[in-house]
C-alpha positions as CSV (number, residue, x, y, z in Angstrom):
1,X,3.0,15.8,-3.3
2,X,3.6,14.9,0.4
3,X,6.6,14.2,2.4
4,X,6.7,10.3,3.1
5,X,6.2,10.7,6.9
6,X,3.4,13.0,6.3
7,X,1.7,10.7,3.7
8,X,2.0,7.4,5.4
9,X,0.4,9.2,8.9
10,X,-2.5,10.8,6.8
11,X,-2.9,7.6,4.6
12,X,-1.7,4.2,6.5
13,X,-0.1,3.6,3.4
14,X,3.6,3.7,2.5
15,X,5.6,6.4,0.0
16,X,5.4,4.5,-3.5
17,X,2.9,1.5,-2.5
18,X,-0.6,3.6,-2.9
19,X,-2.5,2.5,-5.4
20,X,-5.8,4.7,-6.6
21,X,-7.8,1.4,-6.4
22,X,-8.6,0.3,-3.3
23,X,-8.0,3.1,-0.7
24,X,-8.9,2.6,2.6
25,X,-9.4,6.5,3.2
26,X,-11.7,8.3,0.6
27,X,-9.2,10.4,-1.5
28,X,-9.6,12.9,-4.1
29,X,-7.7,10.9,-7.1
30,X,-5.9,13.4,-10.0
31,X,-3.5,12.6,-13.4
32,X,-2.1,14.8,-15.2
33,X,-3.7,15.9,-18.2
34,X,-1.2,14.4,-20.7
35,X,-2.5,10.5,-19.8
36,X,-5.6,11.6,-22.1
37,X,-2.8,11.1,-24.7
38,X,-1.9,7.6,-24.1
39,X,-4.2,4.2,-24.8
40,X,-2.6,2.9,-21.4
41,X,-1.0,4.3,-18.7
42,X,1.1,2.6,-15.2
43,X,-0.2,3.4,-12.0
44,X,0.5,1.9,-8.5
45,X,-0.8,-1.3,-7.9
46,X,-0.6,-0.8,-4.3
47,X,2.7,-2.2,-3.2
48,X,6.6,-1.2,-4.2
49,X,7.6,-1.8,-7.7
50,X,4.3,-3.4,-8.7
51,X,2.5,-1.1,-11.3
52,X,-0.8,-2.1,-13.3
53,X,-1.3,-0.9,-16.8
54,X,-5.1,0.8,-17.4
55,X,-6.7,3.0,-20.0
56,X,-7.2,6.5,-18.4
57,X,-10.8,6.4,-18.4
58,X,-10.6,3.4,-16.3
59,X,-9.5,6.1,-13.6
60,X,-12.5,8.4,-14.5
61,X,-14.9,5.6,-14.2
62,X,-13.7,3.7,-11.2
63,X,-12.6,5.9,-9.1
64,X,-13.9,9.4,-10.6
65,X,-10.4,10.8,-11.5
66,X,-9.8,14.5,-12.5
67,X,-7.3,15.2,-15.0
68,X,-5.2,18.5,-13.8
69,X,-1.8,20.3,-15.4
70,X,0.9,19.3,-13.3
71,X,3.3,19.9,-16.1
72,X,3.9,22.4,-18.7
């Protein structure tokens, strides 16, 4: 995780309103292993407040997600 001022200057973007679909910079995209578990998850839809549900291999297939442990 970046700080806000970091992100925004690397991204164009601001903290809380980037969405994995979309990006205007090439990004690596990662989830935490545990969305595997779910038939849907939330992600950004790209502004504030505004989240899109998806099944997680909509994030492998569109925009070659990695799943990673974040959490333990």
């Amino acid at each position: 995780m970046l700080k806000p001022e970091i992100f925004e200057e690397l991204t164009g973007y601001t903290h809380g309103g980037c969405s994995p679909f979309g990006l205007r910079t090439k990004l690596p995209i990662y989830v935490d292993q545990a969305a595997q578990n779910w038939e849907t998850i939330y992600v950004s839809g790209g502004k504030v407040g505004y989240l899109v549900e998806v099944k997680p291999e909509v994030l492998e297939n569109l925009v070659s997600a990695q799943y990673a442990e974040f959490t333990k």
